[in-house]
Backbone as CSV, one residue per row, in Angstrom:
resi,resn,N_x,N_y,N_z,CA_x,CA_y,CA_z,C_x,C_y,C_z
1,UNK,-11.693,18.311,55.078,-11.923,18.648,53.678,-13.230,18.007,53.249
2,UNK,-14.149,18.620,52.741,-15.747,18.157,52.244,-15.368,17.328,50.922
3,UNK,-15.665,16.012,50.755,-15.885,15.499,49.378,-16.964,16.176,48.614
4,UNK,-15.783,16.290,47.315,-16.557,16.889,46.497,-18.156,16.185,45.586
5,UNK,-19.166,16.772,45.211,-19.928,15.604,44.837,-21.126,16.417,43.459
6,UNK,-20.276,16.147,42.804,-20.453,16.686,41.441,-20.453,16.066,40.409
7,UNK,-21.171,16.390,39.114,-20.763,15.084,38.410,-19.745,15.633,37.177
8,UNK,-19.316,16.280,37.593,-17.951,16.638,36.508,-16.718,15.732,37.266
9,UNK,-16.549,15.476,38.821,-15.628,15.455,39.410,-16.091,13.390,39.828
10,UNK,-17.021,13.051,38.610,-17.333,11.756,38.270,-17.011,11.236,37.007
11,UNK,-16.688,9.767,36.938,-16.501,9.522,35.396,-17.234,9.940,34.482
12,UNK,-18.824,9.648,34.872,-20.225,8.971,34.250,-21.154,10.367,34.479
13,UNK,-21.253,10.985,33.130,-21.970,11.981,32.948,-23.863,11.589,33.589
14,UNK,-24.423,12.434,33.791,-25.866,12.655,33.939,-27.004,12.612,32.752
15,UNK,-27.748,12.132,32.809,-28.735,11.775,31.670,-29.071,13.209,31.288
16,UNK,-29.013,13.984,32.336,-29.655,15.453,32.161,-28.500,16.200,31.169
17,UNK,-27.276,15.749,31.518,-25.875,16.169,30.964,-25.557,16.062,29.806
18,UNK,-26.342,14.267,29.525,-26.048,14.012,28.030,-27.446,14.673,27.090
19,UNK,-28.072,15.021,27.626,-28.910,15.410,26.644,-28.742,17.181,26.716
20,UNK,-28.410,17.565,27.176,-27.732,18.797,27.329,-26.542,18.836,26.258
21,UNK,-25.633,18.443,25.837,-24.495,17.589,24.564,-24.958,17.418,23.622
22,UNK,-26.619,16.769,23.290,-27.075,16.389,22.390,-27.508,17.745,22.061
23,UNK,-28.522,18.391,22.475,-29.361,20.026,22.523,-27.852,20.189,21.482
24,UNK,-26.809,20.771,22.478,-25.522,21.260,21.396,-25.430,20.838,20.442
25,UNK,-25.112,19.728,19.901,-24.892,18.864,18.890,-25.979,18.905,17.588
26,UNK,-27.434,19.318,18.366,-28.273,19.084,17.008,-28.583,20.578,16.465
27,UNK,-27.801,21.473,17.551,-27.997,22.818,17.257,-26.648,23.310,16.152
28,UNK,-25.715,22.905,16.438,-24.639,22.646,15.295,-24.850,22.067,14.223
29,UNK,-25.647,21.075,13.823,-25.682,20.022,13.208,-27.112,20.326,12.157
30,UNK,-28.131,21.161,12.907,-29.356,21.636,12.099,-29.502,21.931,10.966
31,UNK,-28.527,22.247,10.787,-29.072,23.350,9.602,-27.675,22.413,8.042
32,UNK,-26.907,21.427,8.731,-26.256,20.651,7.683,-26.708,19.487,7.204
33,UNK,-26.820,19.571,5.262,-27.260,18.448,4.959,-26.634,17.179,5.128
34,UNK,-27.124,16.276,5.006,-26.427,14.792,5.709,-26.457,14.896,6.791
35,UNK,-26.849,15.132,8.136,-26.667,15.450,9.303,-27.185,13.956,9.934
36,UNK,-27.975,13.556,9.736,-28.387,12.404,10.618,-27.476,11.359,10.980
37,UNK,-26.442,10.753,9.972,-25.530,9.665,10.494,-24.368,10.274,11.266
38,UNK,-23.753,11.669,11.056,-22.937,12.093,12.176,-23.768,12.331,13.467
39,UNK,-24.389,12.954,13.327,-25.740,12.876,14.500,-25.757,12.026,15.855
40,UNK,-26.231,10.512,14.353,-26.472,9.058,15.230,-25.193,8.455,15.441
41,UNK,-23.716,8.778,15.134,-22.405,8.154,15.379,-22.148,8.985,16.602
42,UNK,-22.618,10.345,16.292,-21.813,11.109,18.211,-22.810,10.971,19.113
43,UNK,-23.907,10.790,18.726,-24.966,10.709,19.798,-24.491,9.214,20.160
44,UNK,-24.452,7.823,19.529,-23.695,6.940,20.462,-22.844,7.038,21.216
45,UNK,-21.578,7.541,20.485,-20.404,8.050,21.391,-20.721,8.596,22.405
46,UNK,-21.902,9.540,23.131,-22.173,9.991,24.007,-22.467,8.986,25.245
47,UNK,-23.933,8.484,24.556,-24.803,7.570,25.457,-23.925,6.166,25.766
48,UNK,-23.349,5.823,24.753,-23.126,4.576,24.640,-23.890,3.413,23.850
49,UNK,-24.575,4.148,23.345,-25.992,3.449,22.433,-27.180,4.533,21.931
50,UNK,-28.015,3.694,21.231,-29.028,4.888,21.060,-29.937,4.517,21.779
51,UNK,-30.390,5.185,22.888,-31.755,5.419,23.113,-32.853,5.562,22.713
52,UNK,-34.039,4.812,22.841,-35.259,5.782,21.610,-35.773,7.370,22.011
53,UNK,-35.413,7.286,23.655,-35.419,8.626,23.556,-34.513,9.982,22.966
54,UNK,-33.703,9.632,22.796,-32.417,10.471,22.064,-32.898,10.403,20.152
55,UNK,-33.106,9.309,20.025,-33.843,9.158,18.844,-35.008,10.040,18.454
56,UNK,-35.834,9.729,19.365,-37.340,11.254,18.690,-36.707,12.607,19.485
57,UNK,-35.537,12.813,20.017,-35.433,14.297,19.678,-34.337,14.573,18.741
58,UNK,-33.939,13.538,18.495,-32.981,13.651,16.830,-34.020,14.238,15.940
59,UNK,-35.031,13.239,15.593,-36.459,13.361,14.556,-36.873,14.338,14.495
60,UNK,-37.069,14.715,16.082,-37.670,16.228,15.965,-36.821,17.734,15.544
61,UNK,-36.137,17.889,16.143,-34.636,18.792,15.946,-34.094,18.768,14.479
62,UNK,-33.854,17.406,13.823,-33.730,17.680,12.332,-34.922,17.889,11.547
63,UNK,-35.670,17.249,11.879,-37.202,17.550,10.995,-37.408,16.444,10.023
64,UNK,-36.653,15.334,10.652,-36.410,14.222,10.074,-37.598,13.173,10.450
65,UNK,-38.623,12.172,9.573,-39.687,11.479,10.312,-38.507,10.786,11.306
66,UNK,-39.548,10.255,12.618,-38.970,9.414,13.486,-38.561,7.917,12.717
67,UNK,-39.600,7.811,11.400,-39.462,6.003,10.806,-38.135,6.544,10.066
68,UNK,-37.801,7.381,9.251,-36.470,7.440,8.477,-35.393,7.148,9.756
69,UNK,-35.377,7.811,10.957,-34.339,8.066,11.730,-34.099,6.256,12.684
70,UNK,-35.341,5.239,12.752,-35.085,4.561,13.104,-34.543,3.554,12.075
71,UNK,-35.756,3.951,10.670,-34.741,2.807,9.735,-33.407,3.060,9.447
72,UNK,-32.958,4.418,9.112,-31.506,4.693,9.173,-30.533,3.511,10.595
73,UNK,-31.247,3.614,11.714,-30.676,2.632,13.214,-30.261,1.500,12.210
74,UNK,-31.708,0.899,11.812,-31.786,-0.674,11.920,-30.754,-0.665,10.736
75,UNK,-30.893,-0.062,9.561,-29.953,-0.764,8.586,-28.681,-0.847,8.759
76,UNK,-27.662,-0.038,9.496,-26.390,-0.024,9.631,-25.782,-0.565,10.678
77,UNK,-25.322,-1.866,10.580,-25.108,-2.621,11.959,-24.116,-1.796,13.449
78,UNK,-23.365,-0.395,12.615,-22.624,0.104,13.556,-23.529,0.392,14.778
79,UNK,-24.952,0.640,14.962,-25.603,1.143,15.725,-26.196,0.493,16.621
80,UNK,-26.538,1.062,17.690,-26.962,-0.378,18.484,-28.219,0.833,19.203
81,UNK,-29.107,0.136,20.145,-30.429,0.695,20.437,-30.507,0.162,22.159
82,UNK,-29.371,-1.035,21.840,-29.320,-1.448,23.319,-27.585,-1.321,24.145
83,UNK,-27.831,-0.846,25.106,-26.622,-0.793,25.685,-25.629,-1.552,25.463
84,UNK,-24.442,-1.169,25.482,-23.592,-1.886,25.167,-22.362,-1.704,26.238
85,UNK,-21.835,-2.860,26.463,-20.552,-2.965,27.359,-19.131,-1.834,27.032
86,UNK,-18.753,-1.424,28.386,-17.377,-0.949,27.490,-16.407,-1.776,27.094
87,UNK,-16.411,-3.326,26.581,-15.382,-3.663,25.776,-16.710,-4.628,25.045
88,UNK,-16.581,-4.318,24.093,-16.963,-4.918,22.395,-16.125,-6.257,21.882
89,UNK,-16.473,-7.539,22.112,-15.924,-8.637,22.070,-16.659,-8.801,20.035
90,UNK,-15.875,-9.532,19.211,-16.283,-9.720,18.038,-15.541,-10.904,17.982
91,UNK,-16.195,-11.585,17.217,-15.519,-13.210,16.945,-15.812,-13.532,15.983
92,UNK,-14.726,-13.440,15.118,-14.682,-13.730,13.748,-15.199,-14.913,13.468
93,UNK,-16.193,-15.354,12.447,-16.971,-16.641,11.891,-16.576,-16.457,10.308
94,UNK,-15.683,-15.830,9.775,-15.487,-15.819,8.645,-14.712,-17.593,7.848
95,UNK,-15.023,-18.155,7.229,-14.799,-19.447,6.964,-12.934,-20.233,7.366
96,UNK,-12.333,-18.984,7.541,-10.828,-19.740,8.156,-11.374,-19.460,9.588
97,UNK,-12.089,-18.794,10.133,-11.840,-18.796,11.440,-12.627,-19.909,12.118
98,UNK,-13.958,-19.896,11.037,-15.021,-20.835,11.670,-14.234,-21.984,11.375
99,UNK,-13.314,-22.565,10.281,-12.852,-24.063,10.359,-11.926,-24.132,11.608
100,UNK,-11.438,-23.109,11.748,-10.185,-23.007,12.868,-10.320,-23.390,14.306
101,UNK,-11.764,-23.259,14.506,-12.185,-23.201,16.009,-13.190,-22.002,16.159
102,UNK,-13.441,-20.998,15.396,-13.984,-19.887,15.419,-15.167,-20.367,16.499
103,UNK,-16.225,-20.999,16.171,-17.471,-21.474,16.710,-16.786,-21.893,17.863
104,UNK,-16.390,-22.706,18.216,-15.559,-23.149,19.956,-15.133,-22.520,20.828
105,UNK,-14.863,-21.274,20.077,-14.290,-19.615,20.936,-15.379,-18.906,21.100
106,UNK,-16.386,-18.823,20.190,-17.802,-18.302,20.264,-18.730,-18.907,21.518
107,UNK,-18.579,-19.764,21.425,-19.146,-20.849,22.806,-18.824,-21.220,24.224
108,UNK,-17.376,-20.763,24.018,-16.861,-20.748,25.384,-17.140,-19.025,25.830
109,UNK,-17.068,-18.118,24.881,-17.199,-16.999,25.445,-18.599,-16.332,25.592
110,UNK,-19.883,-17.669,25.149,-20.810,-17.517,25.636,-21.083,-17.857,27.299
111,UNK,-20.246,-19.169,27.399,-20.473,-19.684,28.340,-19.886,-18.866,29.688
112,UNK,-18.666,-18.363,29.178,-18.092,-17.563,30.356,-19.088,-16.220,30.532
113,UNK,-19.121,-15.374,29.916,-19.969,-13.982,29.957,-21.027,-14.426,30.158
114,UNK,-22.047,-15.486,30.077,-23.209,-16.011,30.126,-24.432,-14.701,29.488
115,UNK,-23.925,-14.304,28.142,-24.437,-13.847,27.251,-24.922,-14.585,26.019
116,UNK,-25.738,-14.196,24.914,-25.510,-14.626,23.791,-25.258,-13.609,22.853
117,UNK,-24.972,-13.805,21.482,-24.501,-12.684,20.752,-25.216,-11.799,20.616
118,UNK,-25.182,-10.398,20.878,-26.038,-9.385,20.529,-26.445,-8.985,21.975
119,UNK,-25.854,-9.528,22.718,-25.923,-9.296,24.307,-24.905,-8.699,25.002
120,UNK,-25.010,-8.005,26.372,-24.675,-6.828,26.684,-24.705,-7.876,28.451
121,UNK,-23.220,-8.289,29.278,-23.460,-8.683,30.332,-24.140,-7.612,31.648
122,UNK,-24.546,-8.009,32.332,-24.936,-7.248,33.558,-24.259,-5.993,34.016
123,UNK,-23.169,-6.485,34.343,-21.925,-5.158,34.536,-21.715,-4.323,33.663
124,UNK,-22.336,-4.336,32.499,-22.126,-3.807,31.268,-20.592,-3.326,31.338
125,UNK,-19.906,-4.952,31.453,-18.411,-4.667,30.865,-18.299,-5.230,29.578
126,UNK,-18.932,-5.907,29.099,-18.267,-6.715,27.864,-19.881,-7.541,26.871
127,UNK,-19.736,-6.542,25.501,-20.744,-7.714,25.127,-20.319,-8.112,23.357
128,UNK,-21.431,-8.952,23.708,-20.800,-10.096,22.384,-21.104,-10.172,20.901
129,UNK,-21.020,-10.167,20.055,-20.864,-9.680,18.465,-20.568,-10.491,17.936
130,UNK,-20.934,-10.950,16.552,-19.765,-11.867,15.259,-19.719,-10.979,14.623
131,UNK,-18.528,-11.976,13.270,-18.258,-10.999,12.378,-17.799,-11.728,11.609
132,UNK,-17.610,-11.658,10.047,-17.532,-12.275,8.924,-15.934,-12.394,8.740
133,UNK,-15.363,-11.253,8.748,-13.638,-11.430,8.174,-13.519,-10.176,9.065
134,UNK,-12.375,-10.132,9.608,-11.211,-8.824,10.151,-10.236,-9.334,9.276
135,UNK,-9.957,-10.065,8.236,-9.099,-9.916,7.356,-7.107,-10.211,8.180
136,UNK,-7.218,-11.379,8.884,-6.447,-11.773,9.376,-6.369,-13.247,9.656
137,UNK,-6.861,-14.093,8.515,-6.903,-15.420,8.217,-5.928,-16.501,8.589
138,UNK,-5.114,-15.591,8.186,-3.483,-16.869,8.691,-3.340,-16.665,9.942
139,UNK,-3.950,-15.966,10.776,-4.047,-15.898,12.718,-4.805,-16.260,12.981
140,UNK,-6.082,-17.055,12.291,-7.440,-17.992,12.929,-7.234,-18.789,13.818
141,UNK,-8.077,-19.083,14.728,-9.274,-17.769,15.008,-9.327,-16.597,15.588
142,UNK,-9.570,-15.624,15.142,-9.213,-14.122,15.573,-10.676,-13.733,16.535
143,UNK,-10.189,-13.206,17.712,-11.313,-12.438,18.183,-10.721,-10.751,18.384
144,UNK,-11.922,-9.539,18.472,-11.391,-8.463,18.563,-11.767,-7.819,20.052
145,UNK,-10.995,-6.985,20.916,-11.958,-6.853,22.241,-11.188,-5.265,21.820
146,UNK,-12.247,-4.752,21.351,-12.291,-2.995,21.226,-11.508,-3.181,20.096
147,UNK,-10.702,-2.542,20.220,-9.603,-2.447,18.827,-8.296,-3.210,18.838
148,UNK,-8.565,-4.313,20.332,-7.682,-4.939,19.989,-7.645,-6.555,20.244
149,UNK,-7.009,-7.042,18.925,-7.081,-8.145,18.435,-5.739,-8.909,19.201
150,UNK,-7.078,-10.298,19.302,-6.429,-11.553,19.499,-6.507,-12.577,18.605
151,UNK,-5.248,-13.366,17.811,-4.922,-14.486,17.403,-4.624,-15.913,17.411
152,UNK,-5.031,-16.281,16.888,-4.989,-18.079,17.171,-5.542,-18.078,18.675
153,UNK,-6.828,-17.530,18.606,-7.269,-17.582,20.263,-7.778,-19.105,20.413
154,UNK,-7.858,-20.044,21.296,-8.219,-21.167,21.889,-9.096,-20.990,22.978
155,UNK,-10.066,-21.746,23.192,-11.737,-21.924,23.777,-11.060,-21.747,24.845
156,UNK,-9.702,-22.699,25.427,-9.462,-22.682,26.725,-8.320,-21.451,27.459
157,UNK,-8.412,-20.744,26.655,-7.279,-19.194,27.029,-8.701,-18.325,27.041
158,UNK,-10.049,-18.174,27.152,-11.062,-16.720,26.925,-11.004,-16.544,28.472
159,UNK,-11.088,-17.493,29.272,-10.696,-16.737,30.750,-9.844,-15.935,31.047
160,UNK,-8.821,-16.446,30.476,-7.462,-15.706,30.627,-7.013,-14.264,29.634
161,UNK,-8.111,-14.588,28.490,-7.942,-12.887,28.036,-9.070,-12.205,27.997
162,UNK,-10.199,-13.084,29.234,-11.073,-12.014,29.687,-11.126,-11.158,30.836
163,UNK,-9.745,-12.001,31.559,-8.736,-11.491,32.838,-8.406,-10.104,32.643
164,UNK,-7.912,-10.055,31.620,-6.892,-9.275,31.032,-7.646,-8.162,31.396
165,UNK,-8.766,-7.711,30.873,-9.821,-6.436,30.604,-10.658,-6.550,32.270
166,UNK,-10.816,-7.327,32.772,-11.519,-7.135,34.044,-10.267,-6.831,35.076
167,UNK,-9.450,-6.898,34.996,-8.040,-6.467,35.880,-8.148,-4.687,35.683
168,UNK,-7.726,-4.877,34.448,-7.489,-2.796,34.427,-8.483,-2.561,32.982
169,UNK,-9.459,-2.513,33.318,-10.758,-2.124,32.506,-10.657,-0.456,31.680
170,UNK,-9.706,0.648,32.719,-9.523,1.749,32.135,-8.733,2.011,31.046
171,UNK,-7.354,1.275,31.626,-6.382,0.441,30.213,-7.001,0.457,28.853
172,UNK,-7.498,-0.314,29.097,-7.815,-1.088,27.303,-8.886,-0.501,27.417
173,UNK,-10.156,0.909,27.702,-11.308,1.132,26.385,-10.853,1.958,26.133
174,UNK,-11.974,1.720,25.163,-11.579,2.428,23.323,-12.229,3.550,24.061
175,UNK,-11.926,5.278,23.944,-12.924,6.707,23.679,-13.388,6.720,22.509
């Protein structure tokens, strides 16, 4: 039997593939006002980030300047320009978490990922984020890995619930 060797019959789409998705997307999307932030939310969902190349054919395709389409990037923290891991670590620094230990969980999970915040590890499995409140104070310190939250986390358990996601990585991401 010949292995098959295709990239449908692969997880990980083709650069040629995703911009082929995008072509679709801005051809749907052309001719509706407001179009740029659904745009720049599925065009992440695609890539996994924004590219600047995906970016000037946003610009161009809507008829949007390239400076509106990047300041639109920079102001809204949902967006990112640099790759990002498939699990999204956030660590709450909101003032119960930071008295709680928040910063001590922040530090050990620098030290383990050997990232800093706003960083994206090698494997691009996991990168690192703060965050003000997830609004779960009486569980400080809270960290979030995708959509799902950990409580009263301790500096010396981030190995053990960074285990968790490097064991079955397909498990737990977010689509």
């Amino acid at each position: 039997m010949d292995t098959l060797k295709c990239t449908e019959c692969q997880n990980e789409p083709t650069e040629e593939e995703l911009y082929s998705q995008l072509d679709d997307l801005l051809i749907e999307y052309s001719q509706k006002p407001g179009a740029l932030i659904p745009v720049l939310q599925i065009t992440q969902r695609l890539f996994g980030y924004l590219p600047e190349n995906a970016l000037k054919v946003i610009s161009k395709k809507l008829s949007i300047p390239y400076s509106e389409v990047t300041g639109v990037v920079s102001f809204y923290s949902f967006f990112s320009t640099q790759p990002r891991g498939k699990f999204m670590i956030r660590v709450c620094l909101g003032t119960a978490c930071y008295v709680r230990g928040g910063k001590d969980v922040l530090n050990a999970l620098k030290k383990e990922l050997n990232v800093d915040v706003g960083m994206t590890t090698d494997d691009r499995l996991f990168s690192l984020d703060v965050g003000r409140c997830f609004g779960a104070c009486g569980l400080a310190p809270v960290i979030m890995v995708n959509d799902d939250v950990h409580q009263r986390v301790k500096s010396d358990r981030i190995s053990e619930i960074l285990a968790e996601y490097k064991q079955n990585p397909a498990l737990k991401e977010v689509v």
